[in-house]
C-alpha positions as CSV (number, residue, x, y, z in Angstrom):
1,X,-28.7,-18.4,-20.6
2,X,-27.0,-19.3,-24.2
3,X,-25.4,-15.8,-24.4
4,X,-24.0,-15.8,-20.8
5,X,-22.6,-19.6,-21.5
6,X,-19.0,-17.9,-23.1
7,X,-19.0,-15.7,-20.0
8,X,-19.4,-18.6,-17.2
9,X,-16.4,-20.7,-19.2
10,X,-14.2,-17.5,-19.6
11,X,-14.3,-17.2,-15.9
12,X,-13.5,-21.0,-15.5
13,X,-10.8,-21.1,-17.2
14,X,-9.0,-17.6,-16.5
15,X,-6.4,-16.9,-14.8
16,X,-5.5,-13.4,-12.1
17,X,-2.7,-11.2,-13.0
18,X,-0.9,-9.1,-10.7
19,X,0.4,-5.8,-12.3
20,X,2.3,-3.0,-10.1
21,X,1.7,0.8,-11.3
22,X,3.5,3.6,-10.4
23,X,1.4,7.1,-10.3
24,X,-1.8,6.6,-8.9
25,X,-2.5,9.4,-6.2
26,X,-6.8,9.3,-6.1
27,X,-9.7,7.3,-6.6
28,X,-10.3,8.3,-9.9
29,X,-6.8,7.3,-10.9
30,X,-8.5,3.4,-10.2
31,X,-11.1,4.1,-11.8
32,X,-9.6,5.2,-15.0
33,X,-7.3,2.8,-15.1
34,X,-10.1,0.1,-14.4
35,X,-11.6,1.2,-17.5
36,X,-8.5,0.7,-19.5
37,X,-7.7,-2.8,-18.5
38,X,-11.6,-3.6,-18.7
39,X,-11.2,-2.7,-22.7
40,X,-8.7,-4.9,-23.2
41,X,-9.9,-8.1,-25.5
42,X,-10.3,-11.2,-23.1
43,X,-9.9,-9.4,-19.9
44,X,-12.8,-10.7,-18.0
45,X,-12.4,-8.3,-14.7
46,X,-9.9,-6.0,-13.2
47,X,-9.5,-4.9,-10.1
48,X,-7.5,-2.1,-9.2
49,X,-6.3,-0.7,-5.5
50,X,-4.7,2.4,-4.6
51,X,-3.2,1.6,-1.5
52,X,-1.2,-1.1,-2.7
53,X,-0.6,0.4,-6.1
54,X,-1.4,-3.2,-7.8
55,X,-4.3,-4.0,-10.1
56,X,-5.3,-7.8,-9.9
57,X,-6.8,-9.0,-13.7
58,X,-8.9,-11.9,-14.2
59,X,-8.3,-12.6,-18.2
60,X,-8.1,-15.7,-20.4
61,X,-6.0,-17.7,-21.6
62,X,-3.4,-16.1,-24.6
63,X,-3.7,-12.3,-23.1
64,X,-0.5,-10.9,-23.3
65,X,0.7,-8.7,-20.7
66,X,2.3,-6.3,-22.7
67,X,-1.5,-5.8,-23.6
68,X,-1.9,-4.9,-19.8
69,X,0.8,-2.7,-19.7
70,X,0.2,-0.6,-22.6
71,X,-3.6,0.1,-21.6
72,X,-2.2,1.1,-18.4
73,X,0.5,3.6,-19.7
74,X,-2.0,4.9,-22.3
75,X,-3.9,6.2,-19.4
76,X,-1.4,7.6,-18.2
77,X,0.5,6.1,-15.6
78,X,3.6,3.8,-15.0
79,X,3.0,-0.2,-15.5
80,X,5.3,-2.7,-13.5
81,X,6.0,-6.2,-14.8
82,X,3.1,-8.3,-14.6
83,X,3.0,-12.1,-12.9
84,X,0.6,-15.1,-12.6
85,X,-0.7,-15.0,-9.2
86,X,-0.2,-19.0,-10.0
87,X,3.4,-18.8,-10.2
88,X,6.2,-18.3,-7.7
89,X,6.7,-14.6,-6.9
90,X,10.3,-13.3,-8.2
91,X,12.1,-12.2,-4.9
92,X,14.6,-10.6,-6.8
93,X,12.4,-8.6,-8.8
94,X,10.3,-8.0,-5.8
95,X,13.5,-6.7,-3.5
96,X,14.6,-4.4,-6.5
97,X,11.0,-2.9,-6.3
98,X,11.2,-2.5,-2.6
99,X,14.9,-0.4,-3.2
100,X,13.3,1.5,-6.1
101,X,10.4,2.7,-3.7
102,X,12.8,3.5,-0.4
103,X,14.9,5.5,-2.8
104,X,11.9,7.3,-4.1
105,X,10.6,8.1,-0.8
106,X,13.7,9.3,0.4
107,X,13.7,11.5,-2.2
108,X,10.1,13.0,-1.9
109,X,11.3,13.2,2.0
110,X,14.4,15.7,0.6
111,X,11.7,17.6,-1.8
112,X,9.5,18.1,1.4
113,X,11.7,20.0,3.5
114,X,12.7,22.0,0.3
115,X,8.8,22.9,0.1
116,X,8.4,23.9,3.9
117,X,11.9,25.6,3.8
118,X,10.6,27.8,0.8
119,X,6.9,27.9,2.2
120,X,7.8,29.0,6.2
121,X,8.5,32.9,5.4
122,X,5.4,33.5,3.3
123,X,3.8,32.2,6.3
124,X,5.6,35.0,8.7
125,X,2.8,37.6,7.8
126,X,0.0,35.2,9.2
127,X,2.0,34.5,12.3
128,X,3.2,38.2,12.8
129,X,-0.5,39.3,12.7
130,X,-1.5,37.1,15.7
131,X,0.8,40.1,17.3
132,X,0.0,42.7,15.4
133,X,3.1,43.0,13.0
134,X,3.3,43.6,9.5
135,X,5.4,41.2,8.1
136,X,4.8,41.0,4.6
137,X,7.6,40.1,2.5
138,X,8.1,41.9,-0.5
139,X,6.5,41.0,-4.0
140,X,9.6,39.7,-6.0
141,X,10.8,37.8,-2.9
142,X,7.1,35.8,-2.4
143,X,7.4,34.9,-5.8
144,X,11.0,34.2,-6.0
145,X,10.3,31.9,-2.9
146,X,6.9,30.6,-4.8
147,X,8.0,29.6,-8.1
148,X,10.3,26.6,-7.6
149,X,7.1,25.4,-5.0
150,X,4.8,25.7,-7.7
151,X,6.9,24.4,-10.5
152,X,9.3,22.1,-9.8
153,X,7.5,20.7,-6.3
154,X,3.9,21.0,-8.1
155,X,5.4,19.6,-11.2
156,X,4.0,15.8,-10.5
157,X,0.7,17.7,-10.4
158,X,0.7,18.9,-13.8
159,X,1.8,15.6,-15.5
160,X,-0.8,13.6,-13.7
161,X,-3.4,16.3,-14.1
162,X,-2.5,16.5,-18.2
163,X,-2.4,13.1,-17.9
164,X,-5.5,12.7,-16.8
165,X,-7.3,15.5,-18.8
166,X,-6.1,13.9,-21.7
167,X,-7.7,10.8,-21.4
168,X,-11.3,12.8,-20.8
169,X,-11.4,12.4,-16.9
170,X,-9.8,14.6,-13.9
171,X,-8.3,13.3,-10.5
172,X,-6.8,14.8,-7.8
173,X,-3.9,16.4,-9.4
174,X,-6.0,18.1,-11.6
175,X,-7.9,19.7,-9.1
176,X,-4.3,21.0,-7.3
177,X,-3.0,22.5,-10.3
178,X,-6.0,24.1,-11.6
179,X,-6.4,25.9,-7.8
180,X,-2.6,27.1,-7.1
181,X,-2.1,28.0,-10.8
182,X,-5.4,30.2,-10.3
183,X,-3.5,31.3,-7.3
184,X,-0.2,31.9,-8.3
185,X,-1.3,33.8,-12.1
186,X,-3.7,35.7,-10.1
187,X,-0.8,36.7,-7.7
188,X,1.2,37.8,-10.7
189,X,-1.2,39.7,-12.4
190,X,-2.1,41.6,-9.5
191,X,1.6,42.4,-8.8
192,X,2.4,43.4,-12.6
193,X,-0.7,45.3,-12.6
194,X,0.5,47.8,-9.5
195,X,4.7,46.9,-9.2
196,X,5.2,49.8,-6.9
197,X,2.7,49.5,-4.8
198,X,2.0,46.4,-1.9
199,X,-0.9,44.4,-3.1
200,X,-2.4,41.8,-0.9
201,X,-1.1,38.6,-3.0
202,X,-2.0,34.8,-2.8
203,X,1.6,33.2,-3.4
204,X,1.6,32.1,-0.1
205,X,-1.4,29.6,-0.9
206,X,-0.2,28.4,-3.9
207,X,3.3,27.6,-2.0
208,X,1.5,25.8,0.9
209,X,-1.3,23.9,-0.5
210,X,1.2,22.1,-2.9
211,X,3.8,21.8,0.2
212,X,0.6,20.5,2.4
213,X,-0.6,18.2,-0.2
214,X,3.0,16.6,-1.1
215,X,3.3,16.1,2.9
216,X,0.1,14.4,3.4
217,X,0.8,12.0,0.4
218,X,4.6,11.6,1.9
219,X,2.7,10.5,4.9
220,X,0.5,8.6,3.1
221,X,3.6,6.2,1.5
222,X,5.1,5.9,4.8
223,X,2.1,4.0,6.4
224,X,1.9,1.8,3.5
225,X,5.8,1.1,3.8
226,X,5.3,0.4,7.3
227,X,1.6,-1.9,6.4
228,X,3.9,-3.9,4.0
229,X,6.8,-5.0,6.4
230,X,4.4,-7.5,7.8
231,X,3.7,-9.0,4.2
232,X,7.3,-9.0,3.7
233,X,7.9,-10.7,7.5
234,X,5.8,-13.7,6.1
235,X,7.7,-13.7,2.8
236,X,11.1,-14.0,5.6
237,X,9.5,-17.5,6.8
238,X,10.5,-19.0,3.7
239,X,14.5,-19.7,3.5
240,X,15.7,-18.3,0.0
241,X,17.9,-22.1,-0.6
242,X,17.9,-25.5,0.4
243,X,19.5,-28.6,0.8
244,X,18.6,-30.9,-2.3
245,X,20.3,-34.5,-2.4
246,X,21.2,-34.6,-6.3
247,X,23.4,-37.7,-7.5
248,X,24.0,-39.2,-3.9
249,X,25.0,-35.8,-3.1
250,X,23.5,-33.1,-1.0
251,X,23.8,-29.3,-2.7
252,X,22.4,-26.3,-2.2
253,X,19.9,-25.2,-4.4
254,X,18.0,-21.8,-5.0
255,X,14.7,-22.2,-3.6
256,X,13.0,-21.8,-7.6
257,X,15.1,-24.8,-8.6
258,X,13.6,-27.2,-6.2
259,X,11.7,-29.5,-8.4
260,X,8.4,-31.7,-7.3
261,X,10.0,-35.4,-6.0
262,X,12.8,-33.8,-4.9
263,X,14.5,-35.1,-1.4
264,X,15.0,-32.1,1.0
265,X,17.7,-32.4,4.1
266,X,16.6,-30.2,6.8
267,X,18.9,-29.6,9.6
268,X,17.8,-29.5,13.7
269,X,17.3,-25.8,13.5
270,X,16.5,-24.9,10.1
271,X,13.5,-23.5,8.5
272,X,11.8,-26.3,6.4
273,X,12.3,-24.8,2.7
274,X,9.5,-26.8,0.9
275,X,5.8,-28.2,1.5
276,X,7.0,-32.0,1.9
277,X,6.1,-35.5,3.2
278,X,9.1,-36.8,5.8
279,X,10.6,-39.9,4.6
280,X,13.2,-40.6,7.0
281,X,13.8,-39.0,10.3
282,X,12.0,-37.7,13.3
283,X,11.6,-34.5,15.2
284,X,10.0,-32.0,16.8
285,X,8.4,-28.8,14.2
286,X,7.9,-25.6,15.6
287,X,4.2,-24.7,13.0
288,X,3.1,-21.7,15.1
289,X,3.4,-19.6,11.8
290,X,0.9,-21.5,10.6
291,X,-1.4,-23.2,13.4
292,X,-1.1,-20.4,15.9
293,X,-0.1,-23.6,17.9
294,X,3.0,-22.9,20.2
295,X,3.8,-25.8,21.0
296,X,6.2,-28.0,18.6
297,X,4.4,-30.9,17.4
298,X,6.0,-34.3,16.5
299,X,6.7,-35.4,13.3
300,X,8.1,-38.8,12.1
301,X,8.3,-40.5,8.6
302,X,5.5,-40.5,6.5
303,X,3.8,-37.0,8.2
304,X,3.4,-34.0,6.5
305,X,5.5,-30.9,7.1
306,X,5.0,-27.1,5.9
307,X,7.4,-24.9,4.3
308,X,8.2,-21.9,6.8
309,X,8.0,-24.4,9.9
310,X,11.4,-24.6,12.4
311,X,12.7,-28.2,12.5
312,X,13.8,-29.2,16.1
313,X,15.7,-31.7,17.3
314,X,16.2,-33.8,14.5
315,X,17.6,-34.5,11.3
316,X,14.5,-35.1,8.6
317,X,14.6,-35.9,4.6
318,X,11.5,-34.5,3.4
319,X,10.1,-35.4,-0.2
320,X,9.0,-32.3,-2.0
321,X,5.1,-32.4,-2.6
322,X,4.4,-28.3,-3.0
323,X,7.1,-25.3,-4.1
324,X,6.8,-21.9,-4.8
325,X,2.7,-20.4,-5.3
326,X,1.6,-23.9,-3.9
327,X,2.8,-24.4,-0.7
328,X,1.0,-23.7,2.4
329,X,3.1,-20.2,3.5
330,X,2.8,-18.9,-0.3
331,X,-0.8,-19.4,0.0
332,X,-1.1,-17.5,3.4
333,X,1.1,-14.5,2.1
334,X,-1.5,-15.0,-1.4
335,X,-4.1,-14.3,1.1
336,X,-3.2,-11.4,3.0
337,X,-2.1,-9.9,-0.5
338,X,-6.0,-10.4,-1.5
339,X,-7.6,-8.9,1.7
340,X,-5.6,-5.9,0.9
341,X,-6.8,-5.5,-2.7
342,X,-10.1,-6.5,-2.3
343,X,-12.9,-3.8,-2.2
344,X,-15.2,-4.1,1.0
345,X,-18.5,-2.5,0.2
346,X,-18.0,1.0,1.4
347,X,-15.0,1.3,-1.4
348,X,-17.2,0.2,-3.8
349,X,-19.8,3.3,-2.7
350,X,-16.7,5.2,-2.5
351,X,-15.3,4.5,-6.2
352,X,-18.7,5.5,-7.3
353,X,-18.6,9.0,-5.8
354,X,-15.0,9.6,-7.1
355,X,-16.2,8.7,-10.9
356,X,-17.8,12.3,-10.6
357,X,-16.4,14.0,-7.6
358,X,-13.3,15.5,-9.5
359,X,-16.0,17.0,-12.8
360,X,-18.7,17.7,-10.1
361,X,-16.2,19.8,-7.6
362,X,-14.5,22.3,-11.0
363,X,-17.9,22.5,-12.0
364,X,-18.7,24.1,-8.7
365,X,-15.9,26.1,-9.0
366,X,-16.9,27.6,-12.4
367,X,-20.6,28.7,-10.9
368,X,-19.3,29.7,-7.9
369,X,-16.7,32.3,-9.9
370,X,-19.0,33.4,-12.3
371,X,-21.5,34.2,-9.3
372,X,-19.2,36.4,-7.5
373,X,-18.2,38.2,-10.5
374,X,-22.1,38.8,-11.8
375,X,-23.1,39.8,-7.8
376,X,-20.3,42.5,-7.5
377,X,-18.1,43.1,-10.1
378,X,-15.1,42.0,-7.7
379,X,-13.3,39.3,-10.1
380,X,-10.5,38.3,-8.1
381,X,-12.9,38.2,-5.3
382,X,-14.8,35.9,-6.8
383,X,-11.3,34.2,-8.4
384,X,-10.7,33.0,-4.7
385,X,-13.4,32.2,-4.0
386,X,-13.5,29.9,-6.7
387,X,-10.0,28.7,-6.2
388,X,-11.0,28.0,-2.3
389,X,-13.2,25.6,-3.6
390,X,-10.6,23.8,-5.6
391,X,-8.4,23.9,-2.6
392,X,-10.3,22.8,-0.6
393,X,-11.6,19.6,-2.9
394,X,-7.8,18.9,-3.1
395,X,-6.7,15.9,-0.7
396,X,-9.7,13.9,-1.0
397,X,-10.1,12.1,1.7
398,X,-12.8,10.3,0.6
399,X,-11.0,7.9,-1.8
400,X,-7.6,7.6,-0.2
401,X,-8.9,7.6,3.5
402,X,-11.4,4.0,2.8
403,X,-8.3,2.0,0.8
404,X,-5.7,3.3,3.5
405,X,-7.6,2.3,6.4
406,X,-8.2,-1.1,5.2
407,X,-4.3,-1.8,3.8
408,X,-3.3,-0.6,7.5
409,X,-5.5,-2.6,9.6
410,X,-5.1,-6.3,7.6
411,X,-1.5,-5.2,7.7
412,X,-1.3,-4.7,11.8
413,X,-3.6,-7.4,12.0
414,X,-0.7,-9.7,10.2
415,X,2.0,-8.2,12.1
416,X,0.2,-10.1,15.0
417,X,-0.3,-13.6,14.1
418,X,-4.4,-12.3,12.5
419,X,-4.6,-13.2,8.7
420,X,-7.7,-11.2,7.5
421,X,-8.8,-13.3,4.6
422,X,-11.9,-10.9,3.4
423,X,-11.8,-7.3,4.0
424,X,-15.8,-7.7,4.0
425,X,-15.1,-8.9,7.9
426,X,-13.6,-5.8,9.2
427,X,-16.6,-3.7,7.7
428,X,-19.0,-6.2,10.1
429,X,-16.4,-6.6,13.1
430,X,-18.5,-3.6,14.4
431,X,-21.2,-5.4,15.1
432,X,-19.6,-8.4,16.9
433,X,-20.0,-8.0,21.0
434,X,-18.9,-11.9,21.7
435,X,-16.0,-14.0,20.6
436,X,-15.9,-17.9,21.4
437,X,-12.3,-19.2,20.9
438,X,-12.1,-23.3,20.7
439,X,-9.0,-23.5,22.6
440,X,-6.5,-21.8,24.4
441,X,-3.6,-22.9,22.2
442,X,-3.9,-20.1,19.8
443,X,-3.7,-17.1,22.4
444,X,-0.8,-18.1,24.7
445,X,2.7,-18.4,24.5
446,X,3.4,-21.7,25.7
447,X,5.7,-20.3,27.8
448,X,5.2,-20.0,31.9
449,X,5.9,-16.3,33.1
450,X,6.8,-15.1,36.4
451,X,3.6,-12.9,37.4
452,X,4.1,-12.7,41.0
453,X,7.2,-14.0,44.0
454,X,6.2,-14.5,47.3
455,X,8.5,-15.8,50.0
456,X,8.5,-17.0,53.5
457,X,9.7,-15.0,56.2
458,X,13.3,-14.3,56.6
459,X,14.0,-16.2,53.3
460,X,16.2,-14.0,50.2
461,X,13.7,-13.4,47.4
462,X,16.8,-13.7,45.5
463,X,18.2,-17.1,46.4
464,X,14.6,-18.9,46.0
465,X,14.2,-17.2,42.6
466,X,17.2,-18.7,41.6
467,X,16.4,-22.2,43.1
468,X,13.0,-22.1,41.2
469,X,14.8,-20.7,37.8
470,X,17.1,-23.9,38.6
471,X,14.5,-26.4,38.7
């Protein structure tokens, strides 16, 4: 008990970190760069998740996040700018990332149809066989078509494979360079070997494995695009300025220079910008963003109000007692954020399988060439054999699939109203077979809808819709 005593207070008194990284593509990316930000002094845990691309730290007091940052760029990847999940989130800073990573995915979009433009007519033999042609291209143009595939598309493959091989661990990338470089050189040499004659060569695999994987992780960015539009919607709730009175007068302020104390003028019709206590006024707040109530609720001086809530009919000065990180809505969005990183226990089964999947699977590769070569003497045989294995090991669906599947469903789930507040849930919603729900405010609209019109004889269906749209 004495020894753990520093431990228990550390974690009392430390405070999460958020920091974005850029060039994560597998599950032993995390857990590499896990390891880094575990070794830095006074970082008590880290937390890091692919489908977000965000590692959540739990350190101390006085740890500096250029500390962060350089572990994580010493292992090899790209470190964003880190912030207290405590403080208020920089929308700025947080819009410039989201332009940074449209741009970027537009550009992998442009790369992608360069790779299946260049990959389509090594395919023609495989298709022209189904018929019984004999398609095959000549040798200079499969690897005039090959080459900029393998290295200028296949290029993020060798940096993050060196990368990765530098700092005494493989991912991913590693595994797809290693199996179209076996690939492609074999090609090469078995074309230099006989120039004049029509060898049966392997460019096309290189070409479409590298094509195949960059489409499948093009996919892969989309759905998390499309998971964080809902995080972003919530973000929407909060207006970006508000109406301070300051000196007897009333001036708009950015949101971040509201102060605590400060009196808050909220129009009939506007969003309420703070977390506040109503000192003069009275209307009606529309709080369904929060509640899952749909009908407005009144409010009249001295009741509370939350930031993100529509004001109705009236005019209402509202004390500031919460901004930024504190209110209410920045605690939801806080939330959501949190399910998504969070690591249900299948992950955790998952990150241990990666640790070793990426030595485990070359390993296999290395017997499996070395067997084919001692059984028959055939060593390109038994090269592609060996590269097969690689090839096949490639996407990894084992340590994308779990993170994706979880960042997608919290996400849908907040697109419609559900706030998942422990991905732990989802893993044991499978077992639920009955739901009770207290009330019936939270699942309808508030709102009457025509279901079904039915009229007396000889009466216009049209005239007594109108009448009853009328009353």
């Amino acid at each position: 008990r004495g020894e753990r005593a520093p431990y228990s207070a550390a974690v009392n008194t430390a405070t999460t970190l958020t920091l974005p990284i850029e060039g994560m593509t597998c599950a032993s990316c995390v857990k590499r760069v896990e390891r880094a930000l575990a070794k830095v002094p006074g970082v008590v845990q880290a937390s890091v998740n692919l489908a977000t691309a965000q590692a959540h730290v739990t350190a101390q007091p006085g740890v500096l996040p250029a500390a962060l940052q350089q572990a994580v760029a010493a292992a090899g990847y790209e470190p964003g700018a880190v912030h207290d999940d405590a403080a208020e989130q920089d929308l700025q800073a947080e819009g410039e990332r989201r332009t940074r990573r449209a741009a970027a995915q537009r550009r992998e979009g442009l790369e992608l149809l360069a790779g299946i433009a260049l990959s389509l007519p090594l395919l023609l033999p495989m298709l022209g066989d189904l018929f019984g042609r004999h398609w095959m291209l000549p040798a200079a143009w499969q690897f005039a078509l090959a080459a900029p595939v393998q290295f200028w598309l296949g290029a993020r493959f060798y940096r993050a494979g060196w990368a990765a091989l530098r700092n005494g661990s493989g991912n991913m990338d590693l595994l797809v360079a290693l199996g179209t470089s076996a690939a492609f050189g074999l090609s090469l040499v078995l074309w230099l070997r006989a120039p004049s004659a029509m060898p049966h060569l392997y460019f096309e695999s290189a070409a479409v494995v590298i094509t195949l994987v960059r489409l499948g992780k093009w996919l892969e960015t989309r759905a998390r695009q499309r998971t964080l539009v809902a995080l972003e919607a919530l973000h929407a709730l909060r207006p970006a300025t508000a109406q301070v009175e300051r000196g007897g007068q009333v001036v708009e302020l950015r949101l971040g220079d509201v102060l605590l104390g400060d009196v808050v003028v909220v129009r009939p019709g506007e969003r309420v910008p703070v977390d506040g206590q109503v000192i003069e006024g009275a209307s009606h707040i529309d709080e369904s963003m929060l509640s899952g109530e749909s009908l407005p609720v009144a409010r009249e001086v001295g009741a509370a109000v939350a930031g993100g809530a529509v004001n109705g009919e009236g005019l209402l000065r509202v004390r500031t007692t919460a901004i930024g990180a504190a209110t209410q809505l920045a605690r939801i969005v806080k939330l959501v954020e949190q399910a998504q990183a969070k690591k249900p226990n299948i992950q955790l089964l998952v990150d241990q399988v990666a640790a070793v999947f990426v030595p485990v699977v070359v390993l296999i590769s290395i017997v499996t060439c070395l067997a084919w070569g001692w059984h028959n003497g055939d060593w390109a045989q038994a090269i592609i054999h060996a590269v097969s294995v690689l090839v096949i090991a490639c996407p990894c669906a084992l340590g994308l699939a779990t993170p994706a599947t979880l960042m997608v469903g919290t996400g849908l789930a907040a697109q419609r109203g559900l706030l998942v507040r422990d991905p732990q849930a989802l893993e044991t919603m499978r077992a639920v077979r009955v739901i009770a729900f207290d009330k019936t405010g939270t699942l309808t609209l508030g709102q009457p809808r025509l279901a079904q019109l039915l009229v007396a004889q000889q009466a216009d269906p049209q005239a007594v819709l109108a009448s009853a749209a009328a009353l």
